[in-house]
C-alpha positions as a Markdown table, in Angstrom:
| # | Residue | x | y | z |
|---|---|---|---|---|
| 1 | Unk | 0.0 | 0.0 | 0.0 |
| 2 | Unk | 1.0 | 3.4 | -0.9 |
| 3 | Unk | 2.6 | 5.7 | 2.3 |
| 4 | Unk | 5.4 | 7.6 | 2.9 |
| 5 | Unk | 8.5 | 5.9 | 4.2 |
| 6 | Unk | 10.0 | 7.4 | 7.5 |
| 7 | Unk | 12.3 | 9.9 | 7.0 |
| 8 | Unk | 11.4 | 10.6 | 3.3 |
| 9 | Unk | 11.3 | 14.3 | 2.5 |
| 10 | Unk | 8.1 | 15.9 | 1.8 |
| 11 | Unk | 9.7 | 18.0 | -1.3 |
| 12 | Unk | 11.4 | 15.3 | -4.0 |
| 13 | Unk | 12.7 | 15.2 | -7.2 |
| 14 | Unk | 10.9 | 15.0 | -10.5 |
| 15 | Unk | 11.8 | 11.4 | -11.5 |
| 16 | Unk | 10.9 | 10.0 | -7.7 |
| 17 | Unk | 7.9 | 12.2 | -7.3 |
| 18 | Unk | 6.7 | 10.6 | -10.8 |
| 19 | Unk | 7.4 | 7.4 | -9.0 |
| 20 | Unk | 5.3 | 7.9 | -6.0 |
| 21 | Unk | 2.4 | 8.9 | -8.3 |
| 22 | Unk | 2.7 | 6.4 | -10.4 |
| 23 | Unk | 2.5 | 3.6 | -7.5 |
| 24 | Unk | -0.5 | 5.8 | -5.8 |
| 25 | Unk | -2.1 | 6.1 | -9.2 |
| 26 | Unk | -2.0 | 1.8 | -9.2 |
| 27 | Unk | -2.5 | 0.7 | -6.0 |
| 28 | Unk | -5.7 | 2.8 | -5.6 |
| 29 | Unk | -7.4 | 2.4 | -9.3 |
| 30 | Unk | -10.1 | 0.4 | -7.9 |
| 31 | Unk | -10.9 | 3.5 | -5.6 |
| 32 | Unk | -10.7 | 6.0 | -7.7 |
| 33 | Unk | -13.0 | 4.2 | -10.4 |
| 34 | Unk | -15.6 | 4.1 | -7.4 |
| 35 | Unk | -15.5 | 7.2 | -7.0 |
| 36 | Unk | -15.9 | 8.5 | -10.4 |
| 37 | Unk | -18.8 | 5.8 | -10.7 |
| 38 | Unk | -20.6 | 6.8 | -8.0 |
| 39 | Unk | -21.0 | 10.3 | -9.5 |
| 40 | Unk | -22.1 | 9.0 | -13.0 |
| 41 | Unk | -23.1 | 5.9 | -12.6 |
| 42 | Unk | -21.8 | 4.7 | -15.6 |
| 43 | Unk | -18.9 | 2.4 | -16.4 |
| 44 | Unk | -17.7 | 3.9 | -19.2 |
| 45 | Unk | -18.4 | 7.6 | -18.5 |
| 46 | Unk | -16.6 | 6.6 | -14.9 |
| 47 | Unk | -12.8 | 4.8 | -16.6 |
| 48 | Unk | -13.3 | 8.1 | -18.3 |
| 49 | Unk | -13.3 | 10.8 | -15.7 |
| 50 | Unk | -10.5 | 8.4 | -14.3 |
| 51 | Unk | -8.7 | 8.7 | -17.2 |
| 52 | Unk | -8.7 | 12.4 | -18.2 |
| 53 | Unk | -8.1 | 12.7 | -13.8 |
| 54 | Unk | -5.0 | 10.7 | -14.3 |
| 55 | Unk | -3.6 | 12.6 | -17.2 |
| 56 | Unk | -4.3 | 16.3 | -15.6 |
| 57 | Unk | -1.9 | 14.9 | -12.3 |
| 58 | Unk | 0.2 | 14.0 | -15.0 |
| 59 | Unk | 0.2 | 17.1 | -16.7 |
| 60 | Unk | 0.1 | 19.4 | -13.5 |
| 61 | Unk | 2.3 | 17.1 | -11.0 |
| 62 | Unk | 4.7 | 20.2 | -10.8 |
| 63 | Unk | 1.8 | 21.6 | -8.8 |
| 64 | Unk | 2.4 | 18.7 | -6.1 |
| 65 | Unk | 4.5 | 20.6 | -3.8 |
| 66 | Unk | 4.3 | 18.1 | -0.9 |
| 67 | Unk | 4.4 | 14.6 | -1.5 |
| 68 | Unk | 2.2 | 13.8 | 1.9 |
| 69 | Unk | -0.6 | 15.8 | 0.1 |
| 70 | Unk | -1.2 | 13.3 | -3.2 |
| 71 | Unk | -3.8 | 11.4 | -1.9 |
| 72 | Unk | -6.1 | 14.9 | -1.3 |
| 73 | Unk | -4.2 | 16.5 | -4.7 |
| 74 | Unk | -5.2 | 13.5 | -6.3 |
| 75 | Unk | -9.1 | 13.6 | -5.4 |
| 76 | Unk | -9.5 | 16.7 | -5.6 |
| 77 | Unk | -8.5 | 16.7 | -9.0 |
| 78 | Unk | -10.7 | 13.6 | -9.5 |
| 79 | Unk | -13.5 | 14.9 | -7.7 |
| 80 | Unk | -13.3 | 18.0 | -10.0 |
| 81 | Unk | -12.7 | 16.3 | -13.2 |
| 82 | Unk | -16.6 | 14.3 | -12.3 |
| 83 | Unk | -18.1 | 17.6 | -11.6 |
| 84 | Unk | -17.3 | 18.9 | -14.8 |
| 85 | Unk | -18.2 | 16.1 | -16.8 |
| 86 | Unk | -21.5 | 16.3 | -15.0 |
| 87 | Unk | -22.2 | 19.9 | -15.9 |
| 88 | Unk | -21.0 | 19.2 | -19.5 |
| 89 | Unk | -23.6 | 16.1 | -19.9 |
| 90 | Unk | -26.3 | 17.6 | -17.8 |
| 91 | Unk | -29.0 | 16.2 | -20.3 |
| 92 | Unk | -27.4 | 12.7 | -21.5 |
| 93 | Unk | -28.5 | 10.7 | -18.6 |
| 94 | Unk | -26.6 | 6.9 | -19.3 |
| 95 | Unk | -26.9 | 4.0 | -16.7 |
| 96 | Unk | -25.5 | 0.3 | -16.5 |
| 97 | Unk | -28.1 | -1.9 | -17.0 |
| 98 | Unk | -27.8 | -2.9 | -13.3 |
| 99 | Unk | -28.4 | 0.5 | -11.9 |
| 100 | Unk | -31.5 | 0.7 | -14.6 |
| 101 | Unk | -32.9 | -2.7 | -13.1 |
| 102 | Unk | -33.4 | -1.3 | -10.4 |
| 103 | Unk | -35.9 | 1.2 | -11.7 |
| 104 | Unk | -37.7 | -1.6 | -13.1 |
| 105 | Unk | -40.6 | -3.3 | -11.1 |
| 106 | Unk | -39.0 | -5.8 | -9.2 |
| 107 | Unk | -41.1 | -9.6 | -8.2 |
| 108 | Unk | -41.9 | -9.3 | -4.5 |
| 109 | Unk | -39.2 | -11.6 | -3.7 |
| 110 | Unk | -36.6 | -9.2 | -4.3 |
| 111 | Unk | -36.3 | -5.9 | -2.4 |
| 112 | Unk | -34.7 | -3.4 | -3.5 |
| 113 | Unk | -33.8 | 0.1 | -1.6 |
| 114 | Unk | -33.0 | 2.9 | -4.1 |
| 115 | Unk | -34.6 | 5.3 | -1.9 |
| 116 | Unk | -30.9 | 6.8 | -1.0 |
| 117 | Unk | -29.5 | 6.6 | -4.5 |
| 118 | Unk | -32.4 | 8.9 | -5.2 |
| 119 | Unk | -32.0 | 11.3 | -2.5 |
| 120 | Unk | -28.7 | 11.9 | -3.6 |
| 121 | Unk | -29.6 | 12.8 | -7.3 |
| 122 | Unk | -31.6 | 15.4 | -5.8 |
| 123 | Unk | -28.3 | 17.2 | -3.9 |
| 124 | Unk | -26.6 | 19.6 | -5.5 |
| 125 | Unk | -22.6 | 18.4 | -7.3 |
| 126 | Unk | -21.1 | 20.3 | -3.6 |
| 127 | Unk | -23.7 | 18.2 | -1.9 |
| 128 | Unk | -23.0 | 15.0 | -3.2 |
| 129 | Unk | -19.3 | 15.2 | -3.1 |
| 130 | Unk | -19.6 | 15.8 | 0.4 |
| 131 | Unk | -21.5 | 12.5 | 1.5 |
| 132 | Unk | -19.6 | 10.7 | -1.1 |
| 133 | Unk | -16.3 | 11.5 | 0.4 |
| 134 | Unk | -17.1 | 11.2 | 4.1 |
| 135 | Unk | -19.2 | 7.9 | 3.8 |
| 136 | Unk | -18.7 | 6.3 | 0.4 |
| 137 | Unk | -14.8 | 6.5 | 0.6 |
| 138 | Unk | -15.2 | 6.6 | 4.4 |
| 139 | Unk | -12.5 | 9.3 | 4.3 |
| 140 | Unk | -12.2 | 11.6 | 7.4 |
| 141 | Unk | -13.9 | 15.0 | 7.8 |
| 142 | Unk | -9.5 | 16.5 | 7.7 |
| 143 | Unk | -9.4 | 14.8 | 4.5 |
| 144 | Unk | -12.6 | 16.0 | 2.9 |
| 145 | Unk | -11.8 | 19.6 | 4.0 |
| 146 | Unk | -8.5 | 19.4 | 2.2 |
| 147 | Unk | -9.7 | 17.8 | -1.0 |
| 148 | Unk | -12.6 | 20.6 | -1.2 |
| 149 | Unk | -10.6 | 22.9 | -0.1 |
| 150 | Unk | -13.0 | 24.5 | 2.6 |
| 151 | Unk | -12.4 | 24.8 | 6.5 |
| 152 | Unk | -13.6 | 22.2 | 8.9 |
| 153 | Unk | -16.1 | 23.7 | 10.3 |
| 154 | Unk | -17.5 | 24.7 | 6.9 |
| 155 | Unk | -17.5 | 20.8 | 6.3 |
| 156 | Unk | -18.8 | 19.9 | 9.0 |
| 157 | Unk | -21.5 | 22.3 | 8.7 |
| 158 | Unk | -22.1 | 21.7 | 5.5 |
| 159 | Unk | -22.3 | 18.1 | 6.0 |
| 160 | Unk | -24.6 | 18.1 | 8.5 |
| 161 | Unk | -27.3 | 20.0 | 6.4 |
| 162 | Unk | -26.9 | 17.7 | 3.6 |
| 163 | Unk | -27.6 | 14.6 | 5.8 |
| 164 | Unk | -30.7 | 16.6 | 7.0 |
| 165 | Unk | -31.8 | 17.1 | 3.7 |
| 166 | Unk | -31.0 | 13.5 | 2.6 |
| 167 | Unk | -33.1 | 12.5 | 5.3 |
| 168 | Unk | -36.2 | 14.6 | 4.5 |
| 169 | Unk | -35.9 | 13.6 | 0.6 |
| 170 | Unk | -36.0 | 10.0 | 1.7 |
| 171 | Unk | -39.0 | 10.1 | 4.6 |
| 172 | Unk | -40.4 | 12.2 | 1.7 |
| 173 | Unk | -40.1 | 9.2 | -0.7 |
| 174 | Unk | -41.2 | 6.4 | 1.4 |
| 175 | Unk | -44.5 | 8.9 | 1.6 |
| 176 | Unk | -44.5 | 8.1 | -2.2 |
């Protein structure tokens, strides 16, 4: 697993700073396609956002100042990179056909709970990224204040109106 070693300065060269992205960029593919999913939804439209996230580091890694910061640097490039694609393809709505059979009537066997899938389409992109970070990637309220680069209280404030929201949308659909 990617960390950094004991010892290691924070400020590198080129060549090893490459390096440690590189490994980073490998070891935690899985999570960053997750990531970018769980804003679109889409397989394809997620390897995407990963893939244009991956080249801007690439491009920018200059930028990385700090080695100790890539894993916030990174997501926050990520996280950005899924907003925008969002905004660009507001209309073109495209799901996996397991996220659409879920939207299909289901036998009475099954059970399905899209209720909170739902309630999250209705938050805003600021919204989203917020529970998506803190309890989708289970990263800690420090880490989501660096990667949207707002204070912690701000988070935390922000955060606890969104899950207030969440949970009005959802008592409102189980009214439904």
């Amino acid at each position: 697993m990617f960390k950094i070693e004991e010892g290691e300065p924070f400020v590198m060269t080129k060549n090893k700073k490459m390096e440690k992205v590189e490994q980073f960029l490998i070891e935690n593919q899985h999570a960053h396609y997750r990531l970018a999913y769980s804003y679109v939804k889409n397989k394809e439209n997620a390897l995407d956002i990963v893939q244009d996230s991956i080249f801007k580091a690439l491009k920018s890694i200059h930028r990385l100042d700090e080695i100790k910061y890539l894993k916030t640097w990174f997501y926050r490039i990520l996280v950005n990179t899924s907003i925008d694609f969002i905004r660009k393809h507001r209309r073109m709505i495209v799901m996996d056909d397991g996220v659409l059979d879920g939207y299909l009537p289901q036998t009475e066997d099954e059970q399905t709970d899209i209720d909170l899938f739902d309630a999250l389409d209705t938050l805003t992109a600021d919204e989203k990224s917020l529970i998506i970070l803190r309890f989708f990637e289970d990263l800690k309220i420090e880490e989501v204040s660096a990667i949207l680069d707002e204070n912690i209280n701000t988070v935390k404030t922000k955060l606890y109106r969104t899950l207030k929201k969440l949970r009005i949308e959802i008592e409102k659909e189980d009214l439904e």
